[in-house]
C-alpha positions as CSV (number, residue, x, y, z in Angstrom):
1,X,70.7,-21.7,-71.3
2,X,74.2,-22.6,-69.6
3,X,75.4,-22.0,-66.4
4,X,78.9,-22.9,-65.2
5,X,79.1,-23.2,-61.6
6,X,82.2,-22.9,-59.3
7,X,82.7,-24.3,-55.6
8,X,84.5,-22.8,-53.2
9,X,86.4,-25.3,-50.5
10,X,84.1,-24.5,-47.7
11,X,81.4,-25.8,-50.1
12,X,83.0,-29.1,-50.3
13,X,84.4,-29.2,-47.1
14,X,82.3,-32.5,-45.9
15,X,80.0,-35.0,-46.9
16,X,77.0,-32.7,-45.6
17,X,78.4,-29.7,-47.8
18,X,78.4,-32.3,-50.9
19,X,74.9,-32.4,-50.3
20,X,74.0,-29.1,-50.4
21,X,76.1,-28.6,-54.0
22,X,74.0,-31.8,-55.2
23,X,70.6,-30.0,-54.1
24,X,71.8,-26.6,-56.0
25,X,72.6,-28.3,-59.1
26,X,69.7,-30.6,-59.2
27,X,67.5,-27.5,-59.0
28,X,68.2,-25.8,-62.6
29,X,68.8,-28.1,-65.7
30,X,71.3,-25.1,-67.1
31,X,74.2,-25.9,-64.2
32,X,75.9,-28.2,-66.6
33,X,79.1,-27.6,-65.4
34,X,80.3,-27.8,-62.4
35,X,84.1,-26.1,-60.8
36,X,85.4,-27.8,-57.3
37,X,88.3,-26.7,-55.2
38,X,89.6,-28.7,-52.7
39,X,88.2,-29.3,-49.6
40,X,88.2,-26.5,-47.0
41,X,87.9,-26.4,-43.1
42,X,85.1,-28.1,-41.5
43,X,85.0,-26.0,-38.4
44,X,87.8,-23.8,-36.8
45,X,91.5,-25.5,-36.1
46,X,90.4,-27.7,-39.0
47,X,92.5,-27.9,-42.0
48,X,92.3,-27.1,-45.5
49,X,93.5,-29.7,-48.1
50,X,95.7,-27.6,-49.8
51,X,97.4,-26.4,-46.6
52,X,98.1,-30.4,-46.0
53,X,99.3,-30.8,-49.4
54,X,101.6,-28.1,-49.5
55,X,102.7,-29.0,-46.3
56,X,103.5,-32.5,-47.4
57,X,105.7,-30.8,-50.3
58,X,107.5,-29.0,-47.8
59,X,107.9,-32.3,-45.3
60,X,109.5,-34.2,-49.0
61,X,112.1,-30.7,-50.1
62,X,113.6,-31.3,-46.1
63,X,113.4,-35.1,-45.8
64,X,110.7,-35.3,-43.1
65,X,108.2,-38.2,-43.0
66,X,104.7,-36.7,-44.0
67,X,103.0,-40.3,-43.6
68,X,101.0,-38.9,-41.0
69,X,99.8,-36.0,-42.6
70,X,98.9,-38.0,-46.0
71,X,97.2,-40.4,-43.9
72,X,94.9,-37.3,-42.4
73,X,94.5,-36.3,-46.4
74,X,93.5,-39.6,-47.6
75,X,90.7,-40.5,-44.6
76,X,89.3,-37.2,-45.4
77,X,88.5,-38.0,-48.3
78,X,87.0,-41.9,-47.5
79,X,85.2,-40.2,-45.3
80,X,83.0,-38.5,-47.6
81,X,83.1,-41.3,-49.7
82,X,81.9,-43.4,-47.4
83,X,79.0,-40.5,-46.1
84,X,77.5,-39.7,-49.2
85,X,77.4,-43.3,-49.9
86,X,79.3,-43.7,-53.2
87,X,80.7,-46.5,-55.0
88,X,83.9,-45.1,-56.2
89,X,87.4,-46.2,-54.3
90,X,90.8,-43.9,-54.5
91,X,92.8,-46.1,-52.7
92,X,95.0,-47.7,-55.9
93,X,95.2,-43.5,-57.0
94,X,96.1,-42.3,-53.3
95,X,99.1,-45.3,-53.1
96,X,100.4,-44.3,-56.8
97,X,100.1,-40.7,-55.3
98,X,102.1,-41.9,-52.4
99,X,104.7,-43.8,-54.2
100,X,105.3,-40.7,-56.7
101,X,105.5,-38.9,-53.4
102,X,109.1,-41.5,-52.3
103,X,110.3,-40.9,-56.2
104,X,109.8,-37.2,-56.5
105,X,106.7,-35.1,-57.1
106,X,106.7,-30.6,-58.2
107,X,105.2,-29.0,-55.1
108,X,102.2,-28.1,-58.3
109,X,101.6,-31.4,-59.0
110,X,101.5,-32.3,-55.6
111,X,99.2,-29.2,-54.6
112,X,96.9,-30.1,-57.6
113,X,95.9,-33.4,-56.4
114,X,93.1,-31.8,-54.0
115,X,91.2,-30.5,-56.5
116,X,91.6,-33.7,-58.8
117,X,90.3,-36.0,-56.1
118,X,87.4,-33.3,-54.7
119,X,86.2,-33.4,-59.0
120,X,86.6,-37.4,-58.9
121,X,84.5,-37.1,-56.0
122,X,81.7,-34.9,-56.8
123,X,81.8,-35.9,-60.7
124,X,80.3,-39.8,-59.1
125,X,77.8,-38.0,-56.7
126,X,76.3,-35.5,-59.4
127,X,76.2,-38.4,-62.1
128,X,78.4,-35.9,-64.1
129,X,81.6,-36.8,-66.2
130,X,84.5,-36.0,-65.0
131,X,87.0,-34.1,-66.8
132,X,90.3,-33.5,-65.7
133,X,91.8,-29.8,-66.2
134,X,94.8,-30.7,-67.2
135,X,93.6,-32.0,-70.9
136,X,92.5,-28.7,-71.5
137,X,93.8,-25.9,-69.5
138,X,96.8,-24.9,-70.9
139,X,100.3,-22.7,-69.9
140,X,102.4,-21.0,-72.3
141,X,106.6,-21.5,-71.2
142,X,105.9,-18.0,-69.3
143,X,103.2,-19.1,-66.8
144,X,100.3,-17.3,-68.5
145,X,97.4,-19.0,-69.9
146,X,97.5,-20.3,-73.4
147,X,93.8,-19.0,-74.0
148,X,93.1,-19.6,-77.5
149,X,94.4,-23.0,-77.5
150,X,92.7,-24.0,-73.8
151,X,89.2,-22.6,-75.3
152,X,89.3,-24.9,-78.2
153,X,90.6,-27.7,-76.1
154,X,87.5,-27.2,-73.4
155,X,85.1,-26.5,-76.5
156,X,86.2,-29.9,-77.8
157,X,86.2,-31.9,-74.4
158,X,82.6,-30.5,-72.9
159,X,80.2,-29.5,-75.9
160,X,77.2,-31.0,-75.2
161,X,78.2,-33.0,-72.1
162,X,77.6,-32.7,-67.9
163,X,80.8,-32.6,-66.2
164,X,82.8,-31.9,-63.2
165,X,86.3,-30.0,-63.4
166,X,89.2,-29.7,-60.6
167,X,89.8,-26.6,-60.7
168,X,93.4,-24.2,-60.0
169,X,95.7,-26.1,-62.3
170,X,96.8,-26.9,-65.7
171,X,99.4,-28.5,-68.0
172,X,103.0,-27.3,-69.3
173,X,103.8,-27.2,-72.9
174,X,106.5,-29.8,-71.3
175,X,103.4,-32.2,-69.3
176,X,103.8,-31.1,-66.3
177,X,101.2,-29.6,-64.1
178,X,101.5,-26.0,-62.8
179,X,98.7,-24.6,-60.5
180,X,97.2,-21.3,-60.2
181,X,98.0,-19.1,-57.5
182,X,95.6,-20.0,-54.1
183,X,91.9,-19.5,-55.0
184,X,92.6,-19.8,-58.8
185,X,89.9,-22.1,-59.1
186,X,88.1,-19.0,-59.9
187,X,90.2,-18.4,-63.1
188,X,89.4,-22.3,-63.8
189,X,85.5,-21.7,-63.7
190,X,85.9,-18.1,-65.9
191,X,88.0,-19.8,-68.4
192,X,85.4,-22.4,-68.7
193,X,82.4,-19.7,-68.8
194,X,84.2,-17.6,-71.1
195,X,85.3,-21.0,-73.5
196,X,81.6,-23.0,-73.2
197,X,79.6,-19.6,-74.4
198,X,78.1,-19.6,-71.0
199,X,74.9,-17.2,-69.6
200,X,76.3,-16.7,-66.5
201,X,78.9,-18.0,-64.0
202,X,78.0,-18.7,-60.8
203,X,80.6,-18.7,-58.2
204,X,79.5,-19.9,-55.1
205,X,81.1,-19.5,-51.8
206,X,80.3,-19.3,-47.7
207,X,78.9,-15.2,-48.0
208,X,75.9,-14.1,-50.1
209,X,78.3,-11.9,-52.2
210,X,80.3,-9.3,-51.8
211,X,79.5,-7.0,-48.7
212,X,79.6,-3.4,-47.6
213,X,82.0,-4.3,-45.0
214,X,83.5,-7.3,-43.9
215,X,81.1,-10.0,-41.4
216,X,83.5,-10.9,-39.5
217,X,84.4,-7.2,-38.7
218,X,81.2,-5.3,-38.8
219,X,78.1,-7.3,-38.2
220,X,75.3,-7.3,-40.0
221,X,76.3,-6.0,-42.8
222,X,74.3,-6.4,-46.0
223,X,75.2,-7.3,-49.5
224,X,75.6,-5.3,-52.5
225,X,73.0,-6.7,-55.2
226,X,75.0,-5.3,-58.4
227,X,78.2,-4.3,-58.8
228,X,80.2,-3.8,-61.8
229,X,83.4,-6.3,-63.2
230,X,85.8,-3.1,-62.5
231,X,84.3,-2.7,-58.9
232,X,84.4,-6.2,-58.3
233,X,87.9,-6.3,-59.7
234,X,89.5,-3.5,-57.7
235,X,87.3,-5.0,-54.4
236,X,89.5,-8.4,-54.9
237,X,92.8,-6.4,-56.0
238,X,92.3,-4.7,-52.2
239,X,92.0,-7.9,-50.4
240,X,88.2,-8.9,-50.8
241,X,88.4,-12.6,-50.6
242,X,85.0,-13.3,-52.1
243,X,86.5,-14.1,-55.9
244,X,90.4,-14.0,-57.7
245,X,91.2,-10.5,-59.3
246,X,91.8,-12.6,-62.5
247,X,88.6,-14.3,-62.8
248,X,87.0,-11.4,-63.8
249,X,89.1,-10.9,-67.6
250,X,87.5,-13.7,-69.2
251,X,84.0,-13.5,-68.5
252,X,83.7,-9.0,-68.7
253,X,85.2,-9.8,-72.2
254,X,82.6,-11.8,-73.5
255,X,80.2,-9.7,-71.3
256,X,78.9,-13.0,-69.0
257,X,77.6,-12.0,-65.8
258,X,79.0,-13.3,-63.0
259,X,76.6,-14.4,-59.9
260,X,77.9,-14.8,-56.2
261,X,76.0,-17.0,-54.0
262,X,75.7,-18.7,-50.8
263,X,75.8,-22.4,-50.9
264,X,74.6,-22.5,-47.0
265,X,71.7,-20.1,-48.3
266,X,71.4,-20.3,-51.9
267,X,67.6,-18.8,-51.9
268,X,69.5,-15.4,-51.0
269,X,70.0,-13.1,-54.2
270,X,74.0,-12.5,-53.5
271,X,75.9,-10.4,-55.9
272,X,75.4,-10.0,-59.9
């Protein structure tokens, strides 16, 4: 049995969030592979990583300091580091990151760096390898996925291993890295489902799946327990924000159900 696992930001948002993803993999020897996103908000008026990243691109395209906002990006992260108590450093990676930054860096590659140090991250705390998604997820010159070729290269990379993938980017046919569009982190943990012959994908975010209305609207409102991949596609397509419109190809091809859970209350059923 195999089960790839995706995080959402809010699930990685903090040291205290790490924890919880820890205790939900621990609890099932078939989570083998593990999806991060970047770091989300913390509480409200917090920021998301990716916001400060692409903020940072858009500081460098007008010739505007960002040291400050860098600065904010780095100590978030040595702040988790430090919290969960691991061994690993980022400094000599954030200060090559910072000197690419002086030189000239694609707002992609840039953006991308969020997800790479949340996977460096997590990869040390789970005891998981890490592998980066940029060996194996591949574009074609269009912008579309090179699927064959990014199964094969995923198949070749993860068979047989535990590991810990950035999610929402890839690499160029040229080598340089191109992102997904925002949540395609998603489309990072399908592909990887839908390559690795997985049982199910999990995909676990800050709701217990999809809903009959939305929480922060209507109250109280209860989750659906079973919805099907055109439902849940058309949902997303409308504006659900629960899970990306095209992270549902891969996995209703090779018919892998997909699993919506709660990492703040992972004993609820959530959404198959």
């Amino acid at each position: 049995m195999l089960k790839v696992l995706k995080f959402g930001g809010s699930s990685l948002a903090d040291a205290h969030q790490f924890a919880k993803v820890k205790s939900i993999v621990d609890a099932d020897p078939a989570r083998r592979v593990v999806i991060v996103s970047a770091p989300g908000k913390r509480f409200s008026g917090d920021h998301k990583i990716t916001d400060l990243l692409y903020l940072c691109a858009a500081h460098i395209k007008y010739g505007v300091s960002c040291e400050d906002i860098f600065a904010m990006i780095r100590d978030r992260y040595n702040e988790i580091i430090a919290e969960c108590g691991l061994k690993l450093s980022l400094d000599k990676e954030f200060d090559e990151l910072w000197s690419k930054m002086q030189s000239g860096i694609s707002k992609d590659e840039l953006a991308s760096r969020g997800e790479y140090f949340s996977a460096r991250l997590m990869s040390e705390f789970l005891g998981f390898e890490f592998l980066d998604a940029a060996l194996w997820v591949k574009f074609k010159f269009d912008g579309s996925v090179d699927r064959d070729a990014s199964y094969a290269a995923l198949r070749a990379a993860a068979e047989g291993r535990r590991v810990v993938i950035p999610g929402f980017y890839g690499i160029m046919p040229n080598d340089t890295i191109k992102t997904f569009s925002r949540g395609g982190s998603d489309i990072t943990g399908a592909i990887v489902a839908r390559a690795a012959g997985a049982d199910e994908y999990e995909n676990w975010t800050d709701v217990s799946g999809f809903m009959i209305a939305d929480p922060r609207i209507v109250p109280g409102a209860k989750s659906i327990s079973i919805i099907t991949y055109r439902e849940l596609r058309e949902l997303s397509y409308m504006g659900a924000t629960v899970l990306h419109e095209d992270a549902i190809f891969p996995v209703k091809k090779a018919g892998i159900p997909i699993h919506i859970k709660n990492t703040n209350a992972p004993e609820d059923d959530g959404t198959r």
